[in-house]
N, CA, C and O of each residue as an XYZ file, in Angstrom:
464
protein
N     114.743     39.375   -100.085
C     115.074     39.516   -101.491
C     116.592     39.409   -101.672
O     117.377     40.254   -102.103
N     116.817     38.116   -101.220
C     118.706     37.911   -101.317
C     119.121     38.223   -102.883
O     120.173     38.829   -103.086
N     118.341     37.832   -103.928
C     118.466     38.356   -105.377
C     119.059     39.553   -105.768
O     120.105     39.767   -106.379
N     117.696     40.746   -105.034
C     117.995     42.156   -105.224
C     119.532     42.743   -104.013
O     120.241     43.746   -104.104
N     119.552     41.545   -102.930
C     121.214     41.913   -101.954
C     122.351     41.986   -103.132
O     123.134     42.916   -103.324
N     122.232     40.682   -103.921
C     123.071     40.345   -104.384
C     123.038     41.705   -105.838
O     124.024     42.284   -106.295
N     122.177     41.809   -106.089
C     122.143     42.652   -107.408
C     123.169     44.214   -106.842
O     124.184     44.523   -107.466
N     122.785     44.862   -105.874
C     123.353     45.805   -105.203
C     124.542     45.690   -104.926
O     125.315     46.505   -105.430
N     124.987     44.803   -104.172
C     126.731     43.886   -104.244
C     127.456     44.432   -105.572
O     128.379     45.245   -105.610
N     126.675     43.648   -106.897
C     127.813     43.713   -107.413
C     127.846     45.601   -107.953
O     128.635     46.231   -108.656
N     126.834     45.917   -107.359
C     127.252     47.510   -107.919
C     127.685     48.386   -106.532
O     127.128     49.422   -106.168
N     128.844     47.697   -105.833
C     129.241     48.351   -104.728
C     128.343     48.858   -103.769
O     128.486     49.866   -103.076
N     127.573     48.207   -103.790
C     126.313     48.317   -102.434
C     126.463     47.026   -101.112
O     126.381     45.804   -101.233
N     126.615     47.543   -100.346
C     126.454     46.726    -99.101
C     125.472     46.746    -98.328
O     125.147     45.747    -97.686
N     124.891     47.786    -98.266
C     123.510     47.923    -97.420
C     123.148     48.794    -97.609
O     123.933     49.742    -97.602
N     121.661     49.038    -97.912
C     121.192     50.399    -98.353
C     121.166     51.282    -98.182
O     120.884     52.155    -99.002
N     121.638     51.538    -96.281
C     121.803     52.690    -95.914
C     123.145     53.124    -96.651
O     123.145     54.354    -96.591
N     124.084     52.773    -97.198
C     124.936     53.673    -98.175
C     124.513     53.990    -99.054
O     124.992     55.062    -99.425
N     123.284     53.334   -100.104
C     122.684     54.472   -100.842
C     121.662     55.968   -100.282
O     120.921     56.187    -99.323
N     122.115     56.727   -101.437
C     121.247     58.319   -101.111
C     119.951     58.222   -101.611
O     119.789     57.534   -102.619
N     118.841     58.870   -101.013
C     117.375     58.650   -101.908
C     117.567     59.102   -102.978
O     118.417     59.834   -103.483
N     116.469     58.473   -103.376
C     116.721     58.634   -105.315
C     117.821     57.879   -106.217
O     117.778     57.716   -107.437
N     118.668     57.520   -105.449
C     119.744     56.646   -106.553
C     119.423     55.193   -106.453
O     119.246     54.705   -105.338
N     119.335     54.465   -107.527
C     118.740     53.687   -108.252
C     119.199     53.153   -109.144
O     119.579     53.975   -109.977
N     119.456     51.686   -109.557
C     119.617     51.127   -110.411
C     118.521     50.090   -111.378
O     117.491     49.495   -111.060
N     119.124     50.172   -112.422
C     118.167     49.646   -113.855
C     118.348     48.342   -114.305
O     118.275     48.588   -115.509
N     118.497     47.350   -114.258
C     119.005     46.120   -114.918
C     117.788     46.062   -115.974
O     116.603     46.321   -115.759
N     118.392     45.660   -117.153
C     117.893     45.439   -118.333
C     118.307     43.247   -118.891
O     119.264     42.476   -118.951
N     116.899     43.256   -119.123
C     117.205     41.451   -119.656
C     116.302     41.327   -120.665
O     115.130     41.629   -120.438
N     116.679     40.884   -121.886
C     115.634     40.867   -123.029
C     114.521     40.232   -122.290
O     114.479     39.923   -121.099
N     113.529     40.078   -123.314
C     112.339     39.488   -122.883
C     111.580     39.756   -121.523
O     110.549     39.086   -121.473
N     111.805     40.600   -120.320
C     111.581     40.727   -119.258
C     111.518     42.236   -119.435
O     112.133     42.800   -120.340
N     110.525     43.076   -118.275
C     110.662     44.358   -118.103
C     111.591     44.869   -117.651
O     111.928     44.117   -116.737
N     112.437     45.903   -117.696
C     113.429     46.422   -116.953
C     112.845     46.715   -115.150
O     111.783     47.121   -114.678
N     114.247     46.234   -114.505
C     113.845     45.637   -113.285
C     114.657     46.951   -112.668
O     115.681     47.269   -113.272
N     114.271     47.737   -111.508
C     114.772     49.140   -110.952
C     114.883     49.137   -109.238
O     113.796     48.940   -108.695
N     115.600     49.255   -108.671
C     115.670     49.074   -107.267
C     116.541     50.752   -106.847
O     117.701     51.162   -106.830
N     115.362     51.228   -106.600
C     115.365     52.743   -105.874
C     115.254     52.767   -104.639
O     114.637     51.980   -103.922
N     115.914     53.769   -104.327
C     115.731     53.903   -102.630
C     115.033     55.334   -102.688
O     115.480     56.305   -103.300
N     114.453     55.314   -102.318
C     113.039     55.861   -102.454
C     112.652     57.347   -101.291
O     112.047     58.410   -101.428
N     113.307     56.740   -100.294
C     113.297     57.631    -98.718
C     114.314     57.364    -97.861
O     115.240     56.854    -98.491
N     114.584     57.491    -96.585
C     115.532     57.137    -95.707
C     114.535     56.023    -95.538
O     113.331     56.243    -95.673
N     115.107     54.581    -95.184
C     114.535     53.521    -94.965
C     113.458     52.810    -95.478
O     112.567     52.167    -94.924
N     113.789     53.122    -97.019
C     112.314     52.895    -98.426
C     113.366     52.251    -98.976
O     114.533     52.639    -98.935
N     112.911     51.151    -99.551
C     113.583     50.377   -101.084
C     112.557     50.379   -101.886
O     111.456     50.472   -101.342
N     112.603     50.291   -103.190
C     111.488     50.396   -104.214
C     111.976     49.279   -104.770
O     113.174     49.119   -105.001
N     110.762     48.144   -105.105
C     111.689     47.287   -106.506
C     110.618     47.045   -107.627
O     109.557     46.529   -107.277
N     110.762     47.298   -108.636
C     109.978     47.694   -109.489
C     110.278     46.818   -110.602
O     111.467     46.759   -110.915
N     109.495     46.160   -111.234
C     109.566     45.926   -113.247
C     108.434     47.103   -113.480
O     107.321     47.193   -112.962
N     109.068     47.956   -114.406
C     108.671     48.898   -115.176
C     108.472     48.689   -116.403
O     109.209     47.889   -116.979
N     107.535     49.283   -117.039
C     107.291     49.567   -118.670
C     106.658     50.671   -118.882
O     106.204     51.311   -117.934
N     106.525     51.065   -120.116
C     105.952     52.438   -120.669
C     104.483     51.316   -121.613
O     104.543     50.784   -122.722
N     103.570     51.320   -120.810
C     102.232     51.432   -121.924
C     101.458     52.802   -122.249
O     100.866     53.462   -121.396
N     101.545     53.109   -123.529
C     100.400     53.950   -123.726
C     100.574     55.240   -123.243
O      99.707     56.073   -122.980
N     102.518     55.374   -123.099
C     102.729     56.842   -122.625
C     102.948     56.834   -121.107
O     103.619     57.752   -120.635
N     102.487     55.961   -120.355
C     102.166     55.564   -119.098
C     103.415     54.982   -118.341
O     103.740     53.878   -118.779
N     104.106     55.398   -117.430
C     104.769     54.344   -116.553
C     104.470     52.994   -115.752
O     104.366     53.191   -114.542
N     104.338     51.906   -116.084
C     103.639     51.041   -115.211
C     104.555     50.223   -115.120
O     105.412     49.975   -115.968
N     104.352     49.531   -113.563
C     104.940     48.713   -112.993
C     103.986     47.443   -112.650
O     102.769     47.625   -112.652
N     104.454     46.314   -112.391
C     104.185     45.011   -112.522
C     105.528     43.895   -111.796
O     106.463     43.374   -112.405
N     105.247     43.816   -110.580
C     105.093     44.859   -109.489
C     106.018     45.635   -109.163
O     107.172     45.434   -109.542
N     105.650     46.737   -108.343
C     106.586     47.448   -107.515
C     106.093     47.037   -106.095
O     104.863     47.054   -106.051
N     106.639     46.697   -105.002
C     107.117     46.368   -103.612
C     107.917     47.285   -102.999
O     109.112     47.084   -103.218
N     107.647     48.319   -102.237
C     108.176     48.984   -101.532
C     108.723     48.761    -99.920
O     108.088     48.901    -98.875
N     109.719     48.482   -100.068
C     110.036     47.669    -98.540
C     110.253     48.829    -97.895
O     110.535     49.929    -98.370
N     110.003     48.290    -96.057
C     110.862     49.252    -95.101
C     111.883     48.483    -94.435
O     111.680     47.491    -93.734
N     113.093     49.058    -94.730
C     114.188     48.254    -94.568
C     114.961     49.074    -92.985
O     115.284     50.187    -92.571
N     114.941     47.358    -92.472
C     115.073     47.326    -90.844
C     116.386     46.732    -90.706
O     116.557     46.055    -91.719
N     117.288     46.661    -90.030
C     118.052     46.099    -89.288
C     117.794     44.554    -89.401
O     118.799     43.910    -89.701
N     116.944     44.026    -89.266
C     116.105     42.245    -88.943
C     115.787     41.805    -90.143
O     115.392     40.657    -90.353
N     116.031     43.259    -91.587
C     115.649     42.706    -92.588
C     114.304     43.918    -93.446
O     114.203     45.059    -92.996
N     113.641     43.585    -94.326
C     112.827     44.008    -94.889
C     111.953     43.715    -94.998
O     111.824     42.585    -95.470
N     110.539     44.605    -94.603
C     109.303     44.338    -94.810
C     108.143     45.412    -95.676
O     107.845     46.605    -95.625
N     107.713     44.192    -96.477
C     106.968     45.543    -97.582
C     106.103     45.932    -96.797
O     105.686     45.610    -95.684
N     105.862     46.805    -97.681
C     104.543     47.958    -96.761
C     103.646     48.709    -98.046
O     102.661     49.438    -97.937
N     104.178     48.371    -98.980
C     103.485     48.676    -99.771
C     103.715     48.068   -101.003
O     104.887     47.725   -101.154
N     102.612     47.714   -102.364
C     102.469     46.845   -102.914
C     101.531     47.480   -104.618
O     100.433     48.035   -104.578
N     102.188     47.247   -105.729
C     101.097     48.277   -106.618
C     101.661     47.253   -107.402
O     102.738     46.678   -107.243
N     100.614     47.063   -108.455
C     100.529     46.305   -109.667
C      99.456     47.222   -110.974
O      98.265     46.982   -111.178
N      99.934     47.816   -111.385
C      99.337     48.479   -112.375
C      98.367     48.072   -113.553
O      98.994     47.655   -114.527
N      97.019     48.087   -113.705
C      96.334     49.344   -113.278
C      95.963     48.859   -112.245
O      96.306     49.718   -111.432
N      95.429     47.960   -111.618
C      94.336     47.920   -110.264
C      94.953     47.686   -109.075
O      94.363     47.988   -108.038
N      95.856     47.280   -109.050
C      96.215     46.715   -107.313
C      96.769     47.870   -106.334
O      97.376     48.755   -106.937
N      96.729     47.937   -105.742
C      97.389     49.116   -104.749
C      96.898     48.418   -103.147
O      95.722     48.337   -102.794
N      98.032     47.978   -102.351
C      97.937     47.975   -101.021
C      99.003     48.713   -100.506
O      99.991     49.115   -101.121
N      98.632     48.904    -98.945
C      99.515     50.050    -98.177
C      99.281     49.426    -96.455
O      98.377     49.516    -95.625
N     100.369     48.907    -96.492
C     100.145     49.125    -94.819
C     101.999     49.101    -93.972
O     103.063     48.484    -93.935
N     101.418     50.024    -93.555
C     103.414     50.884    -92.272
C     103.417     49.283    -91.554
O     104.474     48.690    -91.771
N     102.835     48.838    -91.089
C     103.263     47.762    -90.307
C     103.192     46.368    -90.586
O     102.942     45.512    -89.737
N     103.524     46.055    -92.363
C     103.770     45.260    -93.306
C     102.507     44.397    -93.671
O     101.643     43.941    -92.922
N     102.630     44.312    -94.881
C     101.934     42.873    -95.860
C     102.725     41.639    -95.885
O     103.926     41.372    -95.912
N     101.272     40.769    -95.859
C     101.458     39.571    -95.555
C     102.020     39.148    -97.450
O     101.232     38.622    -98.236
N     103.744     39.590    -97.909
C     103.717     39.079    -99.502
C     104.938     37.625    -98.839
O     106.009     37.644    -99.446
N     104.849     36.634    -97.879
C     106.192     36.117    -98.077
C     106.131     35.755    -99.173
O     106.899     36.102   -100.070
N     104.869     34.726    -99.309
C     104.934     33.572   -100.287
C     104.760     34.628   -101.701
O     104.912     33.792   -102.592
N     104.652     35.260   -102.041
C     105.054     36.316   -103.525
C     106.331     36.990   -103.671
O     106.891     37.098   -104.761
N     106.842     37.491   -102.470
C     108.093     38.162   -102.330
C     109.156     36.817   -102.819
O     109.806     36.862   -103.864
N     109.194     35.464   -101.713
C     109.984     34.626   -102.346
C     110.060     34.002   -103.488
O     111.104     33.469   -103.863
N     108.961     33.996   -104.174
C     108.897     33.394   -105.597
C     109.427     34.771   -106.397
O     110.615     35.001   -106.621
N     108.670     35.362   -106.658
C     109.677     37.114   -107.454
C     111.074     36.635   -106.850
O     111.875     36.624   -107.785
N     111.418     36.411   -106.188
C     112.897     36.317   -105.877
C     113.705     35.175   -106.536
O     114.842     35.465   -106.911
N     113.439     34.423   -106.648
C     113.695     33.108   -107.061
C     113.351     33.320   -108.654
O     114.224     32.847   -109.381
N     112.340     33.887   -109.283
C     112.261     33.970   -110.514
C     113.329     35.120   -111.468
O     113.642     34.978   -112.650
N     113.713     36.172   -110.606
C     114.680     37.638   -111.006
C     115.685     36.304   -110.982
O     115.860     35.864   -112.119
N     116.292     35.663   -110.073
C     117.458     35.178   -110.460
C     117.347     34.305   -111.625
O     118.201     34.520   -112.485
N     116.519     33.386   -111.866
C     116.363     32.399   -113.056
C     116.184     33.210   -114.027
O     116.625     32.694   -115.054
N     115.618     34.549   -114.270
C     115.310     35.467   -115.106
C     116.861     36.124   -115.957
O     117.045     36.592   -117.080
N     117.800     35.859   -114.739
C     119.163     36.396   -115.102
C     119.596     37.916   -115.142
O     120.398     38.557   -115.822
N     118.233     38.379   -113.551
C     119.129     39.673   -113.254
C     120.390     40.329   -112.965
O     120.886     41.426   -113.221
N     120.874     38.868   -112.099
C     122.072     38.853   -111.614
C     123.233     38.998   -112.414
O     124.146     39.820   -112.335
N     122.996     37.836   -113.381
C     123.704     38.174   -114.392
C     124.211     38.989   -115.460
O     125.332     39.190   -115.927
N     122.820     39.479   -115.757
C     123.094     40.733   -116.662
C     123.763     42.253   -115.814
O     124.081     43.213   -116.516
N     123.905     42.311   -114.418
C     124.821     42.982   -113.649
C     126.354     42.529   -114.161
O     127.085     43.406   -114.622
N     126.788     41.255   -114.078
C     127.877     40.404   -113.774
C     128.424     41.156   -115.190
O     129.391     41.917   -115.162
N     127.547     40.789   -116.654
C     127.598     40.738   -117.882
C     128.060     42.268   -118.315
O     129.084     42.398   -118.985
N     127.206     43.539   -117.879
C     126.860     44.660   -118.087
C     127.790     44.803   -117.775
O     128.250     45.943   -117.704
């Protein structure tokens, strides 16, 4: 997710292990859900599009990586209401992980960091 590297960059992030759990950032882009990249645990990234339906927090998706040294691998996977996968020794998302990636930037996450 070179997108979400780059999103962290410009908010003085170099690697996640300098963020603390729980701190988290929000990028906001009209027309798109607000996009949230939490660190979640020691060695958890969260990346989330969030919305409020119906009182409800839902995400669409959230991808929970475990972030390694070699890089990041999800391990867990929720799409609200029905989807929920879980596995410690990763999901098979390349081909979804790289397109979400490629679309946040055309989406102009990056930018609205740059902008904000």
């Amino acid at each position: 997710m070179e997108t979400v590297r780059e999103i962290l960059a410009q908010h003085g992030v170099e690697s996640v292990d300098q963020m603390d759990v729980n701190e988290r950032y929000s990028i906001e882009v009209p027309g798109f859900d607000t996009l949230t990249i939490e660190k979640i645990a020691p060695e958890r990234l969260s990346v989330a599009h969030h919305r409020v339906q119906r009182g409800d927090l839902m995400c669409d998706p959230e991808i929970v990586f475990r972030v390694e040294s070699n890089g990041w691998v999800p391990v867990e996977y929720t799409q609200h209401p029905r989807i929920y996968q879980h596995d410690e020794s990763g999901l098979q998302l390349d081909g979804f992980v790289g397109k979400w990636n490629q679309n946040l930037r055309e989406q102009g996450f990056v930018e609205a960091v740059v902008s904000g």
